[in-house]
VEXDREN-2710 file (C-alpha; in Angstrom, 1 decimal):
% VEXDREN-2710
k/r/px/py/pz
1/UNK/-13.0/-108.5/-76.8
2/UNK/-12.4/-105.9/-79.2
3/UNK/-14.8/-104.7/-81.7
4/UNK/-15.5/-106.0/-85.2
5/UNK/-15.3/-103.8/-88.5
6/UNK/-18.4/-102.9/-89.5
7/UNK/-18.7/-102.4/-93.4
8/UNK/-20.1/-98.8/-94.3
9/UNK/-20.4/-96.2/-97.8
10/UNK/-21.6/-93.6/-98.4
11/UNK/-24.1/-92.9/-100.9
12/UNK/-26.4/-89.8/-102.5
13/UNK/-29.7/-89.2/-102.8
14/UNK/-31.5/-86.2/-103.7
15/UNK/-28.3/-84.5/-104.2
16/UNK/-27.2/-85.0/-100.3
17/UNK/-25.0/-87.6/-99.0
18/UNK/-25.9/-90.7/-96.7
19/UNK/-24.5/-93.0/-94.6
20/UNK/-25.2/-96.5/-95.4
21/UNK/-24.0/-98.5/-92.3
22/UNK/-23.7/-102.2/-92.5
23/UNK/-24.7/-103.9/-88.6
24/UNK/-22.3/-106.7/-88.1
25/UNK/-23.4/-109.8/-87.3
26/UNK/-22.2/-109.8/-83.2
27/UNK/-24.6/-107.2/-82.7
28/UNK/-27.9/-108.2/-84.6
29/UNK/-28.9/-109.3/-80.7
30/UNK/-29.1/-106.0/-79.5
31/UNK/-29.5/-104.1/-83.5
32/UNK/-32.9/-105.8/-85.3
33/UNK/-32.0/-103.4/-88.4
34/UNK/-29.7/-105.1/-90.5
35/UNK/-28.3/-101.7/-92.0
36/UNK/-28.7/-98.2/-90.4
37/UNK/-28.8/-95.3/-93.0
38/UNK/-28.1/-91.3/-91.5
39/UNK/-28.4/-88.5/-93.4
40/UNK/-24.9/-86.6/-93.3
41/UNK/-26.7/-83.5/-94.5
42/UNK/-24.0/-82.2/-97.0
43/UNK/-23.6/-82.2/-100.5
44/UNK/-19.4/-82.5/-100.3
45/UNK/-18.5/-86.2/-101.2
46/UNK/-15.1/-84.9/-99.2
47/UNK/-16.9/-84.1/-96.5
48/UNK/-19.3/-86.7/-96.6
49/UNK/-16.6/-89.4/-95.9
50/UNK/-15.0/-87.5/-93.5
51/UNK/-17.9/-87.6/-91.5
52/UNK/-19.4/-91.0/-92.2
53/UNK/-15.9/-93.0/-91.2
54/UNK/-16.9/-90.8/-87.9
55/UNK/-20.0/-91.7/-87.0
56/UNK/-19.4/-95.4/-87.9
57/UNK/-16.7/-95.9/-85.3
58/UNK/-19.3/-93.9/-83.0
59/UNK/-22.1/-96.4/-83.8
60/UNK/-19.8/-99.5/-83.4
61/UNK/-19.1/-98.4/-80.3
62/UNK/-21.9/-97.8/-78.9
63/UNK/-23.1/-101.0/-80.3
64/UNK/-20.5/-102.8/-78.6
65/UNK/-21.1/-101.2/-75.1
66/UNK/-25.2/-101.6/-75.5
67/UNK/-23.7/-105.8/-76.1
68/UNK/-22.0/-105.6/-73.1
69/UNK/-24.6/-103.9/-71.1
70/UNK/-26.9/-106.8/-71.8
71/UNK/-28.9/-105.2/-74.9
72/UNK/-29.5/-102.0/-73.0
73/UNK/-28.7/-98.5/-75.3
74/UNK/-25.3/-97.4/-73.7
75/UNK/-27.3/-94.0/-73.0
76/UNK/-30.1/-95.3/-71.1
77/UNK/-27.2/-97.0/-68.5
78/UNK/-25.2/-94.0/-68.4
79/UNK/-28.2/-91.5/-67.8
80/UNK/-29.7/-94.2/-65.3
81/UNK/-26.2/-94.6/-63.5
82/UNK/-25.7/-90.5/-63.2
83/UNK/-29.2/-90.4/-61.7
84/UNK/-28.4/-93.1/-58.9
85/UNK/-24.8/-91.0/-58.2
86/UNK/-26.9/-87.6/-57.8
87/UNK/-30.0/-89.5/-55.2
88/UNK/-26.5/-90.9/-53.7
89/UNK/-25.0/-87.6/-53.2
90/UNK/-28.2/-85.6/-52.5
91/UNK/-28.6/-88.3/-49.7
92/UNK/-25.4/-87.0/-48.4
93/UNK/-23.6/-90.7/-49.6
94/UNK/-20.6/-90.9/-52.2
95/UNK/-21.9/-93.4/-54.8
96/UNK/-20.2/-96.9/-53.7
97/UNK/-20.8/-100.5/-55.9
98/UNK/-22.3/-103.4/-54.1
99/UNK/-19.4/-105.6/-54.2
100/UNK/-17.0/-102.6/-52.6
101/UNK/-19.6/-102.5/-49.9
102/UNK/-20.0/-106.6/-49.0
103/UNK/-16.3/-106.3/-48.8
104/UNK/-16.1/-103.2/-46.7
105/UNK/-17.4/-102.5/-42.9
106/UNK/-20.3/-104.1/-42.0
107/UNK/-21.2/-100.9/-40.1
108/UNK/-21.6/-99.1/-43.0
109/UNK/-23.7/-101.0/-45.1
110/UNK/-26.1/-101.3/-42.3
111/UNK/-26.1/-97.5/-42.1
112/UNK/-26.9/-97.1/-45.6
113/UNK/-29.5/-99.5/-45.1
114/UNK/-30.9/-97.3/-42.3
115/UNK/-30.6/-94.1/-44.5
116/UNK/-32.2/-95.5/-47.4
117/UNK/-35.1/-96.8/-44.7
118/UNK/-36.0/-93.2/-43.6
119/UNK/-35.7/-91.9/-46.9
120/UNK/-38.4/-93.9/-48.5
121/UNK/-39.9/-95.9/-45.5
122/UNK/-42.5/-97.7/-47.6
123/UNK/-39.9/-98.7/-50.3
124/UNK/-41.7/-96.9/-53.3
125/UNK/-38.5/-95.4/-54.8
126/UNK/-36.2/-97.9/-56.3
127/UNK/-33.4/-95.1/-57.0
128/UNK/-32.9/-94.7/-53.0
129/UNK/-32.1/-97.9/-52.4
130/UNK/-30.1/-98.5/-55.5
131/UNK/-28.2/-95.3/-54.8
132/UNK/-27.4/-96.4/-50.5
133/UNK/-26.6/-100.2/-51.9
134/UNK/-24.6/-99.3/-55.0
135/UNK/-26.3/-101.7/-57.1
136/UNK/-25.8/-99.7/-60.6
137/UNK/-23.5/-101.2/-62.1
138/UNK/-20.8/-98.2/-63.9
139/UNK/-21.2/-98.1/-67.4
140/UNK/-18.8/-99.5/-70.3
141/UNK/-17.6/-97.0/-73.1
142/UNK/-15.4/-98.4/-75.1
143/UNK/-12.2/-96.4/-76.4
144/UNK/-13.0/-96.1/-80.1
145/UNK/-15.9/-93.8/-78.3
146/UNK/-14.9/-91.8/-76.0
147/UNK/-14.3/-89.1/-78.2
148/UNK/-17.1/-88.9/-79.5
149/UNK/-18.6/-89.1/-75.7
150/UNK/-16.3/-85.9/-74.9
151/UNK/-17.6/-83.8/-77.7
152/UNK/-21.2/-84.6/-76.9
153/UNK/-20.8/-83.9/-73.3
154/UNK/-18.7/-80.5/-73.9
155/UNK/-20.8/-78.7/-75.6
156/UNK/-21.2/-75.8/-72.6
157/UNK/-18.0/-75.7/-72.1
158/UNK/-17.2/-75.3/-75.9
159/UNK/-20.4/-73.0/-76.4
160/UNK/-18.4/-70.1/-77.5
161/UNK/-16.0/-71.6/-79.8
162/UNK/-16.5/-70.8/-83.8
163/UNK/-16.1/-73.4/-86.4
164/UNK/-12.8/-73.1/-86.7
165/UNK/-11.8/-73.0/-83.4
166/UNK/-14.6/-76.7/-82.7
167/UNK/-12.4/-78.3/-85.5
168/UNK/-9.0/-77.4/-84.1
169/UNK/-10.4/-78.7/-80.6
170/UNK/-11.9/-81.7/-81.9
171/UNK/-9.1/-83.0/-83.9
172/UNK/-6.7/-82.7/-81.1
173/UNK/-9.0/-84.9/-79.0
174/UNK/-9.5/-87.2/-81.7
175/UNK/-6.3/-87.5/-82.6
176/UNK/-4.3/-87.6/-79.3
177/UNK/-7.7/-90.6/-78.3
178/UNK/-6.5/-92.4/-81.5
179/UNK/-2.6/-92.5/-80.8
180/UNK/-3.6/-93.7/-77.3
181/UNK/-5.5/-96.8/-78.3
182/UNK/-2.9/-97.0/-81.5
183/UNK/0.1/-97.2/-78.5
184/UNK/-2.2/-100.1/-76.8
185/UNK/-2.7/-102.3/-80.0
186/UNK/-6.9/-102.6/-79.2
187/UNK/-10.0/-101.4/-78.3
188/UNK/-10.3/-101.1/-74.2
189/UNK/-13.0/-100.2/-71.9
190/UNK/-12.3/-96.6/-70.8
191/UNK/-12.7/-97.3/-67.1
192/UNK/-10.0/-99.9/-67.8
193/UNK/-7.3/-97.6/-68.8
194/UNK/-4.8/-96.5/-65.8
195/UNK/-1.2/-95.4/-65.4
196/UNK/0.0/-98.9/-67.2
197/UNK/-1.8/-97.8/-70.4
198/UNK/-0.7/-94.4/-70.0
199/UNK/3.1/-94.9/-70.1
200/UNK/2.5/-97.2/-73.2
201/UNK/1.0/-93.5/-74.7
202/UNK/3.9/-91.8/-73.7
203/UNK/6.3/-94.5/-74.5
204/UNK/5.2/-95.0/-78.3
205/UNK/5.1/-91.0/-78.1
206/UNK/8.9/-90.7/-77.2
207/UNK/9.6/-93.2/-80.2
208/UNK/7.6/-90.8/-82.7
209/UNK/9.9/-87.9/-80.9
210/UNK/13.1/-89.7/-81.4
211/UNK/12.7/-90.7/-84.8
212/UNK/11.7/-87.1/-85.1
213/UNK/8.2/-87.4/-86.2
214/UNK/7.0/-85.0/-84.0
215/UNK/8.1/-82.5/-81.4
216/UNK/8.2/-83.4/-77.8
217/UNK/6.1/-80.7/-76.8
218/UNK/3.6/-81.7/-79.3
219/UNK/3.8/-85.3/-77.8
220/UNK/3.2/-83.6/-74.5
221/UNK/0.1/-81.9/-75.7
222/UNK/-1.5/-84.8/-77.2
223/UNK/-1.2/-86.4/-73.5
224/UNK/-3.0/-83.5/-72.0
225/UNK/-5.4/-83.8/-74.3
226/UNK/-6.1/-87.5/-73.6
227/UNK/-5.8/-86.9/-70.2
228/UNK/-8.8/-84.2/-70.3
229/UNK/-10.7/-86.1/-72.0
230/UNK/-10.8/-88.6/-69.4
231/UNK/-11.2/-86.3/-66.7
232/UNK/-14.5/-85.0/-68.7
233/UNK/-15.7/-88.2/-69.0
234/UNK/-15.2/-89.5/-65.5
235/UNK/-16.6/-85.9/-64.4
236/UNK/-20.0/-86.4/-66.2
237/UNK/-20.1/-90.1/-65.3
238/UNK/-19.8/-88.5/-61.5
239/UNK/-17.7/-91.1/-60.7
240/UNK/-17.2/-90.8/-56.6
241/UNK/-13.5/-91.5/-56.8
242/UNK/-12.1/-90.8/-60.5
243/UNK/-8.7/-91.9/-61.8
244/UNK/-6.1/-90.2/-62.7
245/UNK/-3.9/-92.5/-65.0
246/UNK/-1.5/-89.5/-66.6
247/UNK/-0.7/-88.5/-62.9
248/UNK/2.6/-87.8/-62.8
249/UNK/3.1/-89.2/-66.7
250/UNK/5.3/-86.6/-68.3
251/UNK/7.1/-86.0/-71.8
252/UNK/9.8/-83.3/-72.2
253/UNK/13.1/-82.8/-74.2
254/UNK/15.0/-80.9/-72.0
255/UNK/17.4/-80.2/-75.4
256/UNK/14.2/-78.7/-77.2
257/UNK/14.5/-75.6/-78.7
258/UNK/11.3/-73.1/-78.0
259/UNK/9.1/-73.5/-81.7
260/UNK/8.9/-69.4/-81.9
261/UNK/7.7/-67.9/-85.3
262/UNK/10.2/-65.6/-87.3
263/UNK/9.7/-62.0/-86.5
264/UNK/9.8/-60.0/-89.1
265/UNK/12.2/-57.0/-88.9
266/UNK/10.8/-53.1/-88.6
267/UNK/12.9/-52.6/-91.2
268/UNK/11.2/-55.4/-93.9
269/UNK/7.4/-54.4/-92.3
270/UNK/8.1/-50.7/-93.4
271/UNK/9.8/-50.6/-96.0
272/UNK/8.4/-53.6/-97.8
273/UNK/4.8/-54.2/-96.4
274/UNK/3.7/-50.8/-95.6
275/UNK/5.4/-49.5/-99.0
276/UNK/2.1/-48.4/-101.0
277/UNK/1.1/-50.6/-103.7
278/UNK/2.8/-53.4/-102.9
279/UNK/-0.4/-55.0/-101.0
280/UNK/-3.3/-53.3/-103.7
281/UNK/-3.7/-57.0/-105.4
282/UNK/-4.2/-58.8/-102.1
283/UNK/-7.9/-59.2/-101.3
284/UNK/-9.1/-56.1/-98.8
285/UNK/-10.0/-58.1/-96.3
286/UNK/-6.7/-59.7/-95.8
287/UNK/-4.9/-57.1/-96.8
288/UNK/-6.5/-54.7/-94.1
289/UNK/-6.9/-57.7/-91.2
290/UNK/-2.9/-57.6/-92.1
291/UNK/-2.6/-54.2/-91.1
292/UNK/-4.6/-54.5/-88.0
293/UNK/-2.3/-57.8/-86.6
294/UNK/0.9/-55.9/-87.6
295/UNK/-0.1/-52.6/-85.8
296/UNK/-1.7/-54.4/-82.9
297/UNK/0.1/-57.3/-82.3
298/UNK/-2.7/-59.8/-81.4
299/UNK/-3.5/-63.1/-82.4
300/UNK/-5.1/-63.9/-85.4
301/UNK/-8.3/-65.3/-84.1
302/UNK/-8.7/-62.2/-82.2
303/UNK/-8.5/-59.9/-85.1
304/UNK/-10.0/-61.9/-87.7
305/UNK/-13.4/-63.4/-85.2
306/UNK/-14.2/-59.8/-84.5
307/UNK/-18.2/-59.3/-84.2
308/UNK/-19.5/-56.3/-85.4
309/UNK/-20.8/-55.4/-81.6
310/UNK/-17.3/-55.3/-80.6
311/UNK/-15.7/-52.6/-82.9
312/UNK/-16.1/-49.3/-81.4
313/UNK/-14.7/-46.8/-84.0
314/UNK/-16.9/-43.7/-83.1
315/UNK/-15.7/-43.5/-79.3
316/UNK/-12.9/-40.8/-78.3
317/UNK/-10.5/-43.9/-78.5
318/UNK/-11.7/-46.1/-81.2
319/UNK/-10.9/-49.8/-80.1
320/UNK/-12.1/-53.0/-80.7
321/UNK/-13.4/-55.5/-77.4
322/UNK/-11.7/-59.0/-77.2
323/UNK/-14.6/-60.9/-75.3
324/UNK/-16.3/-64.2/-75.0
325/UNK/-19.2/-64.1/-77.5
326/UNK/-21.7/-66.7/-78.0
327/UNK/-24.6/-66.6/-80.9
328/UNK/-23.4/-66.4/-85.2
329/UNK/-20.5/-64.5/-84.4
330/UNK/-19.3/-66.3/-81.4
331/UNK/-16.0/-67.2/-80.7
332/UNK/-13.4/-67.9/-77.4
333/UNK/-10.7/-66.0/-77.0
334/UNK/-7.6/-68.1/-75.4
335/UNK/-7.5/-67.0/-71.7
336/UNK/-9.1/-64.9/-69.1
337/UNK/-6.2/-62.8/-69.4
338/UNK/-6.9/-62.2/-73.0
339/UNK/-9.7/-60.5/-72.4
340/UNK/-9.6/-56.7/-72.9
341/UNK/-9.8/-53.6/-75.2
342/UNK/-7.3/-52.7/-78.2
343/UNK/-6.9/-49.3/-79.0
344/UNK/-6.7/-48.6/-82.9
345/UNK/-3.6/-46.3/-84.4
346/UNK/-2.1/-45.8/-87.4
347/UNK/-2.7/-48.2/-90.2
348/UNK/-4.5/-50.6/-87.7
349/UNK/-7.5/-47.7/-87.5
350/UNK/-7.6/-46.9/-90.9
351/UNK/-7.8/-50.9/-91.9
352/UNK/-11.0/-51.2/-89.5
353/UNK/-12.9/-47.9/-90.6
354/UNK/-12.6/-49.5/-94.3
355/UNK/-14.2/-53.0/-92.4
356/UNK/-16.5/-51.4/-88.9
357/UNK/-18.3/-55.1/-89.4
358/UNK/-15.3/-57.1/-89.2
359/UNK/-13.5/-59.6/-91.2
360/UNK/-16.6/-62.4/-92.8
361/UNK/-15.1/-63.7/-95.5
362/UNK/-12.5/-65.1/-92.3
363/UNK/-14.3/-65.1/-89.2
364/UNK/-14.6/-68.5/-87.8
365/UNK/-12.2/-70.2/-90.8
366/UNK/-9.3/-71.2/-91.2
367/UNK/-8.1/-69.7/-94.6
368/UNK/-6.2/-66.6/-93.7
369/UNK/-2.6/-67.8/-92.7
370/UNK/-2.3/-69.9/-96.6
371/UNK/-3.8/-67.0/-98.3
372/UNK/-1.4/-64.3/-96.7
373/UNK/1.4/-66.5/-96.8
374/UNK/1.2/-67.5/-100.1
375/UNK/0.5/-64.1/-101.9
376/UNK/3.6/-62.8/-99.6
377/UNK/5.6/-65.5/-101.1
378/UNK/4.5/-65.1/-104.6
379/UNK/5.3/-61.4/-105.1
380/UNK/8.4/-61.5/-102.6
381/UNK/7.2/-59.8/-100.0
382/UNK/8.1/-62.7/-97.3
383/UNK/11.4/-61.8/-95.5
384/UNK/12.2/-65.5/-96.0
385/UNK/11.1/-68.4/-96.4
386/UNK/11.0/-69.8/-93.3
387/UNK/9.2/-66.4/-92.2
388/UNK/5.5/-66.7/-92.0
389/UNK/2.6/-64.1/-91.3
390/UNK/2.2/-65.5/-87.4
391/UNK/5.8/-63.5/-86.7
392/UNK/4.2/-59.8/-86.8
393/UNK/2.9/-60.3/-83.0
394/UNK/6.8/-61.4/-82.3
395/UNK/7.3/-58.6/-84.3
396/UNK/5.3/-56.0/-82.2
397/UNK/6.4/-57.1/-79.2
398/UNK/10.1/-56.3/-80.0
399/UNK/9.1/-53.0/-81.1
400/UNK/7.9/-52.5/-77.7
401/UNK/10.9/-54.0/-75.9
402/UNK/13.4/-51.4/-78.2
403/UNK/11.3/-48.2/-77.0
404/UNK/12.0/-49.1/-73.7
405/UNK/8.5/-50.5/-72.3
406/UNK/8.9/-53.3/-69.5
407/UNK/8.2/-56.9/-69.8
408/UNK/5.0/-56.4/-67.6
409/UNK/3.7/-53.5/-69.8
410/UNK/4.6/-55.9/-72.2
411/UNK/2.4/-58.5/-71.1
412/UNK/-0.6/-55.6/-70.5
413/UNK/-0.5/-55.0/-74.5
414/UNK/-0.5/-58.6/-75.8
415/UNK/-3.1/-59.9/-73.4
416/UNK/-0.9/-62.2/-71.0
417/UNK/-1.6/-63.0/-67.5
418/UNK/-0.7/-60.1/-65.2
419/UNK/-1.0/-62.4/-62.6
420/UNK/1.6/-64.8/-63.5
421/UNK/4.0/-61.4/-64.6
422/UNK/3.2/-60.1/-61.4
423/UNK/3.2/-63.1/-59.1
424/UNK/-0.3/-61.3/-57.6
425/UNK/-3.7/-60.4/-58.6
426/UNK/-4.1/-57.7/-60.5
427/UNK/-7.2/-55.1/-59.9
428/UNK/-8.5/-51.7/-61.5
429/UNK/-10.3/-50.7/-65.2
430/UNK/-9.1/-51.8/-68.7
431/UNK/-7.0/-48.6/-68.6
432/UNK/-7.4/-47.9/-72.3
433/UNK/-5.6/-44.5/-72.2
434/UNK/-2.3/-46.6/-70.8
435/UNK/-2.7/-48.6/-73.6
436/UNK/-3.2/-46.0/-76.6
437/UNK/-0.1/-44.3/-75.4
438/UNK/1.7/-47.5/-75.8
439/UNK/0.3/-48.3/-79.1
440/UNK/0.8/-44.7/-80.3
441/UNK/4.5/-45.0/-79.4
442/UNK/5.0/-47.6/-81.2
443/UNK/2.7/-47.6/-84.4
444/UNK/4.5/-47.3/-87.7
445/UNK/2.7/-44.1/-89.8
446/UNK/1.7/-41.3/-89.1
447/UNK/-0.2/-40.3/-91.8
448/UNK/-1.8/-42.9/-93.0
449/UNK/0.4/-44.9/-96.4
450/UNK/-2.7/-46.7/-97.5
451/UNK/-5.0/-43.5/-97.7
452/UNK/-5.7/-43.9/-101.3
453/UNK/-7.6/-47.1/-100.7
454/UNK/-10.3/-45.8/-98.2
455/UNK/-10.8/-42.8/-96.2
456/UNK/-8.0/-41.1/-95.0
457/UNK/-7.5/-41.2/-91.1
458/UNK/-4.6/-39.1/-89.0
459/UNK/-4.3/-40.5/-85.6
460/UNK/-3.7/-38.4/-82.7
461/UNK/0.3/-37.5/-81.7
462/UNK/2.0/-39.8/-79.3
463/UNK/1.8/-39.6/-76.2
464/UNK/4.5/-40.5/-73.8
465/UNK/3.5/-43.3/-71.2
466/UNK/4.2/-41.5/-67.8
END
């Protein structure tokens, strides 16, 4: 049965907004309040209604799957249900339901029965038996919240993410959970859904793509993210056998053209960009970030989520550390392979001695791209319009490819996976050195254009990677 609208506002008190949540009449059996208020702790009306439309689909969910659950809170099954799986698999059992094991071997039901007999011989701990018998019944989460389920449940995994980075991951979940139950037309027990529902995702998907809506590849990645989600789900639920319903479920336009930013030519970033004056009225923070992403090539996360712990300008090769960081500062970079140490030339070192704590008024937000972007375009300094500031790490990579360096060293400078390059493991130190003669090869001035701003800094003379 699917779920009834519940009627919600929002409403402020004491200067902070509230949630004023109406409990519709099918649940008053398992609700006794007739209206649930929660404090959204913000003063943002915006943001307050953002959040409240939230957390009421998250209530009538769980509302609907303590109903069907025969009054019980939705977590007290699921926590009592993931402590009958773990006595099951400390007992050396996978978790089985009753009704699987009437209908199975008789053998092994009498075997269980024997194994929950030694375990607890005078019968004083229900959870053995119900674990050996299987008499838990799994619990019911509807689809309307599962994402909210997944977010809950992720938090160590997401632990290092920033804001901005939690908002980017939990809108793609959201949103890829919502065009799923939008493909089926209703609300659906989770543990329902299997390849059937699946291919309705990826069929109303490949209708969006052909009507050119969206790009196949972004169809494709709202599928993986449905299908994670899932996974998580089933994972914490410990479900002894867990579906798989997007196995072998695929989306791809084999006439799609790879979505690559605009590079930005050496010619435009030097004679244009790096032409002093033209960036004095940009804020310095963006201004200088700018010059670190176009004389390092990174991404922008990595540059602008910097902690101050991990900018090392006093050492004989000042670099900054791209790390997983938890705490104020924290952030995820993208990969394993991403991980490593950036040596600092050119304008790129000048930019961070003028900013050794990093980039606040960006870190963790996600304001930088519009603000660079749109001062660029307003004083016609964008190379065209289609161009955009994400095209300097395209930008640095070609500079690399023209002075001869290999796609592998390549790869070693932006942070890919060696191992994929390489088709092997890779092994040995960070090899800074290797990659300061790289940067120095190809790093743009030599002195520094934007001296006048902040302290003047000469970097050493290339060197020639042997």
């Amino acid at each position: 049965m699917a779920m009834v609208k519940a009627s919600m506002g929002i409403v402020n008190r004491a200067g902070h907004w509230h949630l004023r949540y109406v409990v519709p009449k099918r649940y008053r059996a398992v609700e006794p309040r007739s209206q649930i208020w929660i404090s959204l702790k913000t003063d943002s009306e915006r943001e307050a209604k953002r959040m409240a439309a939230d957390i009421a689909r998250d209530l009538t969910a769980r509302l609907e799957a303590r109903l069907l659950s025969g009054g019980r809170d939705a977590g007290q099954v699921e926590e009592r249900y993931r402590a009958v799986v773990a006595t099951a698999n400390a007992m050396g059992l996978s978790y089985v339901q009753a009704g699987a094991l009437l209908e199975g071997d008789p053998a092994e039901l009498v075997r269980r029965l024997n194994l929950a007999a030694a375990q607890d011989p005078e019968a004083r701990r229900a959870e053995v038996a119900d674990a050996a018998l299987g008499v838990v019944e799994t619990p019911r989460l509807m689809l309307s919240g599962l994402a909210a389920k997944v977010i809950e449940i992720s938090a160590h995994e997401n632990r290092h993410k920033n804001p901005r980075q939690m908002d980017d991951w939990e809108n793609n979940v959201k949103r890829s959970l919502g065009t799923l139950q939008a493909a089926l037309g209703r609300d659906v027990d989770v543990l329902s859904i299997g390849p059937a529902e699946a291919r309705l995702h990826r069929r109303r998907l490949k209708e969006r793509v052909a009507a050119g809506e969206i790009r196949a590849s972004t169809a494709a990645k709202d599928m993986t993210y449905a299908s994670t989600a899932l996974k998580r789900y089933y994972d914490w639920l410990a479900l002894p056998e867990p579906p798989n319903p997007y196995a072998g479920v695929t989306i791809k336009d084999r006439f799609e053209e790879e979505a690559r930013k605009l590079e930005f030519s050496n010619e435009w970033i030097r004679d244009v960009l790096l032409t002093p004056g033209r960036l004095d009225a940009m804020n310095g923070e963006a201004r200088d970030a700018l010059l670190v992403l176009l004389e390092t090539g990174c991404r922008q996360g990595e540059v602008l989520d910097l902690a101050p712990e991990d900018i090392h300008l006093d050492e004989p090769i000042p670099y900054f550390q791209l790390r997983h960081v938890e705490g104020d500062d924290g952030r995820e970079i993208k990969n394993k392979a991403s991980k490593r140490k950036v040596p600092l030339v050119g304008v790129a070192l000048a930019a961070m001695k003028r900013h050794p704590e990093g980039f606040p008024k960006y870190r963790g937000k996600d304001v930088f791209s519009a603000t660079v972007n749109k001062f660029l375009r307003d004083n016609g300094l964008m190379q065209s319009p289609e161009h955009t500031v994400g095209g300097l790490r395209h930008s640095w990579e070609s500079r690399m490819k023209a002075a001869g360096y290999d796609n592998e060293d390549r790869g070693f400078m932006m942070g890919h996976s060696m191992k994929v390059i390489r088709g092997r493991e890779v092994y040995g130190d960070d090899e800074l050195e290797a990659r300061l003669a790289i940067a120095q090869a190809v790093m743009f001035h030599e002195p520094d254009p934007f001296a006048a701003i902040g302290t003047r800094v000469v970097p050493k003379p290339r060197a020639k990677r042997k």
